[in-house]
C-alpha positions as CSV (number, residue, x, y, z in Angstrom):
1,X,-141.7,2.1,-52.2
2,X,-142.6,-1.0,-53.3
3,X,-141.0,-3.0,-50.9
4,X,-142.7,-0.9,-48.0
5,X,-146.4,-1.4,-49.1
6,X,-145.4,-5.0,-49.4
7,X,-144.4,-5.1,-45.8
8,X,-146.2,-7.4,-43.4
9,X,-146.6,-5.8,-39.8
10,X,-147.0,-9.3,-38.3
11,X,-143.7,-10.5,-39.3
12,X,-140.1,-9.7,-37.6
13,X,-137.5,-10.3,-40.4
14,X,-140.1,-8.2,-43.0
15,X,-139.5,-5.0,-40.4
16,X,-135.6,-5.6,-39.8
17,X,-135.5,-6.2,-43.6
18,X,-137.4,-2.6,-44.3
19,X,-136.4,-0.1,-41.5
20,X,-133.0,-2.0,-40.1
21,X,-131.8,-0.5,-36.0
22,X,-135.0,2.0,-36.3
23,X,-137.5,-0.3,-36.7
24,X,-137.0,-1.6,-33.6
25,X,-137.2,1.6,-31.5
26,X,-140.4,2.5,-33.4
27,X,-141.6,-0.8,-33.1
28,X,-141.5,-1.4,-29.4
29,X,-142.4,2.2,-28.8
30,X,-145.7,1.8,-30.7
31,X,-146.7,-1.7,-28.3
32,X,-145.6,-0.6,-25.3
33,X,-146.7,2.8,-25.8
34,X,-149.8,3.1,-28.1
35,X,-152.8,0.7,-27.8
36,X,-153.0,0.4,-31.7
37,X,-149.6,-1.5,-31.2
38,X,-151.2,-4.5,-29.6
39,X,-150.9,-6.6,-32.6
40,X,-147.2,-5.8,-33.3
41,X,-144.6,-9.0,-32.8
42,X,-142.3,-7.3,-29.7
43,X,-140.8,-11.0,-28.7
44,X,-139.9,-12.2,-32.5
45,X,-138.4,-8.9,-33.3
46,X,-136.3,-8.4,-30.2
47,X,-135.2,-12.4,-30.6
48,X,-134.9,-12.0,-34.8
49,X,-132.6,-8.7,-34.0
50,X,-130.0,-10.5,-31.8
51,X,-130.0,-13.7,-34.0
52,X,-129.3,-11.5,-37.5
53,X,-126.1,-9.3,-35.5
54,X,-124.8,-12.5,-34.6
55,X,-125.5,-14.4,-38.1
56,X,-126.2,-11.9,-41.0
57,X,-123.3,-13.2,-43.4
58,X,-124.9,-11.8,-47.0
59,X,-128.1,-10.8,-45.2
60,X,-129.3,-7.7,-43.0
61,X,-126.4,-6.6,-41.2
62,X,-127.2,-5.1,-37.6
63,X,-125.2,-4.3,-35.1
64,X,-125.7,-5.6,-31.7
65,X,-125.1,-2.0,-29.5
66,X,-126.9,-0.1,-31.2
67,X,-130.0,-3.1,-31.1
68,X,-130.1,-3.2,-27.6
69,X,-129.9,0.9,-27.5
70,X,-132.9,1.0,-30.2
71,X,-134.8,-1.9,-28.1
72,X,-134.5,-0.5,-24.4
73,X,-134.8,3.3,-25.8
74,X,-138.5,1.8,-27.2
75,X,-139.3,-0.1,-24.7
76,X,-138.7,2.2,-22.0
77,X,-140.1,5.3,-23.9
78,X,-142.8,3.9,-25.2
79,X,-144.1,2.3,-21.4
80,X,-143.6,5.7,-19.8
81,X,-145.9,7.5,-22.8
82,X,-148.6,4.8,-22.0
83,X,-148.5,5.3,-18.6
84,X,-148.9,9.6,-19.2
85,X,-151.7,8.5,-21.7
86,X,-153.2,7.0,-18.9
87,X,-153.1,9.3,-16.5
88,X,-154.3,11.9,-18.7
89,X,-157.2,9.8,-20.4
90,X,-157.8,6.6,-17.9
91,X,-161.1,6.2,-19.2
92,X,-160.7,6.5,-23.1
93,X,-159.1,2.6,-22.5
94,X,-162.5,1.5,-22.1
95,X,-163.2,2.8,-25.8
96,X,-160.8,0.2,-27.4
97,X,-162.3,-2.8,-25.3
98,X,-164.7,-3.7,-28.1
99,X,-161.3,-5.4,-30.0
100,X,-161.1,-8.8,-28.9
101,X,-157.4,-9.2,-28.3
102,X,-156.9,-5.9,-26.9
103,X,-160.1,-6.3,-24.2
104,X,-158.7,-9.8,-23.1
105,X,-155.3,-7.8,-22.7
106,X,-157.0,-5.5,-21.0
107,X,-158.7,-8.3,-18.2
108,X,-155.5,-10.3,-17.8
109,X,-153.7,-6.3,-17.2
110,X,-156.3,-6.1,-14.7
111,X,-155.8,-9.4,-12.8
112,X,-152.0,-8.9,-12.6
113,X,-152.8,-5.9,-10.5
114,X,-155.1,-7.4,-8.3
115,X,-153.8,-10.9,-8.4
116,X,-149.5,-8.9,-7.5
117,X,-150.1,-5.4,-6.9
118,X,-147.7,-2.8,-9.1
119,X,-144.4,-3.8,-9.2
120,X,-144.6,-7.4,-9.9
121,X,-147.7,-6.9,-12.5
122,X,-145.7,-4.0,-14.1
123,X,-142.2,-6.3,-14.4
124,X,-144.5,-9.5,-15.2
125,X,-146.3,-7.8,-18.1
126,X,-143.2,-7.3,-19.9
127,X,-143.3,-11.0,-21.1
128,X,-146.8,-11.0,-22.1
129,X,-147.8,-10.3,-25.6
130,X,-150.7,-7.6,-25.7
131,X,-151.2,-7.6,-21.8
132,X,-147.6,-5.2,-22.0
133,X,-149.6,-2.4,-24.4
134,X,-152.9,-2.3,-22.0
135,X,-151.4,-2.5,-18.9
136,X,-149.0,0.9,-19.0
137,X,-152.0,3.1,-19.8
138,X,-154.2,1.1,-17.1
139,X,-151.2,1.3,-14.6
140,X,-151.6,5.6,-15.1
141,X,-155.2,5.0,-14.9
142,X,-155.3,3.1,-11.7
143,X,-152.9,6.2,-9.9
144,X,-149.7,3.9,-9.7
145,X,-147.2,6.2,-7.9
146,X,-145.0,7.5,-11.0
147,X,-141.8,6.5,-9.0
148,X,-142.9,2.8,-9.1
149,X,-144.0,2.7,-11.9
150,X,-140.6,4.1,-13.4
151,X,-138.6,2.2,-11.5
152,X,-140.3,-1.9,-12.0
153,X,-140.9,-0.6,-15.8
154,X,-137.3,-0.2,-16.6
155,X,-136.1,-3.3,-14.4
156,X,-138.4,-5.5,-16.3
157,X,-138.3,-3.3,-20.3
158,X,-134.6,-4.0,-19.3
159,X,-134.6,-7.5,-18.7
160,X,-136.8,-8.1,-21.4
161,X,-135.5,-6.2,-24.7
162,X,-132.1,-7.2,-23.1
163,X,-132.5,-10.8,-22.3
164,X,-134.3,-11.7,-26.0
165,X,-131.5,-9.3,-27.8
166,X,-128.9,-11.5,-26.1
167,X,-130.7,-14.6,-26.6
168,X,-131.1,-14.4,-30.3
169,X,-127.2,-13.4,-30.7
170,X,-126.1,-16.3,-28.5
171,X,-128.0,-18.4,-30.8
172,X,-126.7,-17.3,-33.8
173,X,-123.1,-17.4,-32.8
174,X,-122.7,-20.8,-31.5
175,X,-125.2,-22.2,-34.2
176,X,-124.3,-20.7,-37.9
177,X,-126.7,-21.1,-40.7
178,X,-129.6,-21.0,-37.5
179,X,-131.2,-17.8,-39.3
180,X,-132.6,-19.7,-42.1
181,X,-135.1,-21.2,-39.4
182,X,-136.7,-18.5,-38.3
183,X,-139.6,-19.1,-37.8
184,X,-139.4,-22.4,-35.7
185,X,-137.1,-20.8,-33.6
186,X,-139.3,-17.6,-33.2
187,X,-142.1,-19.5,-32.2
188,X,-140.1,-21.7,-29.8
189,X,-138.7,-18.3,-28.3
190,X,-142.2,-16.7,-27.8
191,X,-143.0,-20.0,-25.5
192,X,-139.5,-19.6,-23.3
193,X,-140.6,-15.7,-22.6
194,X,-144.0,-16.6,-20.9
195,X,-141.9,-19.0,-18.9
196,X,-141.3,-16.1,-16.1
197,X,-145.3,-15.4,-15.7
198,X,-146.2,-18.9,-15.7
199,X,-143.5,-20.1,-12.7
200,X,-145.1,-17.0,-11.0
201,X,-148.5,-18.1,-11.4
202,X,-147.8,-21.5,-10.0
203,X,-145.9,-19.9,-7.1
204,X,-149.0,-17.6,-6.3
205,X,-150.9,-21.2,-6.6
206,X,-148.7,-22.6,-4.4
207,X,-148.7,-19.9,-1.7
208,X,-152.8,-19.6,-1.8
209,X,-153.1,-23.5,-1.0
210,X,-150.6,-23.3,1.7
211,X,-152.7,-20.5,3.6
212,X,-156.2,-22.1,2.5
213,X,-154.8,-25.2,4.3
């Protein structure tokens, strides 16, 4: 009990370390599902997961199927619930956008839209901390067809939970003793996953000056 009101939200190996495989479904349910996820750490934890099944010797011992289960089951669940949440109650977003985080989510959610239309601001969000909580609820809001949304929500929640799971393991298999850096790694990780939004953003760049000119 002790241990659990000890925890700290914010950090990755605290969660593995207190609810192991089912932390990570809950987890990724709760920010890509609820709004009062925003502040959870989806990148680190999916990254941390895959690093600790490949490298847990005496530590937290995980096991890489059932991580990538627990992570996609989340991911994927938790997007479709904020999308129905949205649909329902499109307008109940604008109660949350006095948080500061959560209303510059919401803004750079919107531009995606505008800036891609569905399917690529849908896949893109995935790899954008806060941006993926609003933008599921705001995608049901806006009266995204349900069969596009489904479909470009489980390419990208796929890709993503995937893609980090596997990252962190490759890591930690052809570098032992890498889990006792954690943190620089995490935060080198977390920089590589908005590597996919940012080539898009200079490609949409690129496009707009080539039909300006």
């Amino acid at each position: 009990m002790t241990d659990v009101l000890a925890l700290n939200p914010l950090s990755a190996d605290d969660l593995l370390a207190s609810f192991g495989t089912l932390g990570i479904l809950v987890v990724l349910f709760a920010e890509t599902g609820l709004l009062i996820g925003f502040f959870l750490p989806g990148d680190s934890l999916l990254f941390t997961a895959g690093l600790l099944c490949a490298s847990s010797a005496g530590r937290l011992q995980l096991s890489l199927p059932w991580v990538l289960i627990a992570a996609a089951g989340g991911a994927l669940l938790g997007a479709q619930v904020g999308f129905v949440i949205g649909r329902r109650a499109g307008k109940a977003l604008d109660a949350h956008a006095d948080r500061p985080r959560l209303a510059a989510g919401l803004r750079r959610a919107e531009d995606l839209f505008t800036r891609y239309g569905p399917p690529k601001a849908i896949m893109l969000a995935r790899f954008v901390p806060v941006v993926r909580t609003v933008l599921n609820p705001l995608a049901g809001a806006l009266r995204t067809p349900t069969v596009t949304f489904v479909v470009w929500q489980c390419v990208g929640g796929l890709v993503w939970t995937v893609g980090l799971v596997l990252a962190g393991y490759a890591l930690g298999a052809f570098i032992p003793g890498i889990d006792g850096y954690l943190l620089p790694v995490i935060a080198v990780i977390v920089v590589i996953s908005l590597i996919p939004l940012a080539l898009e953003i200079i490609r949409e760049r690129r496009r707009g000056t080539r039909s300006a000119g």
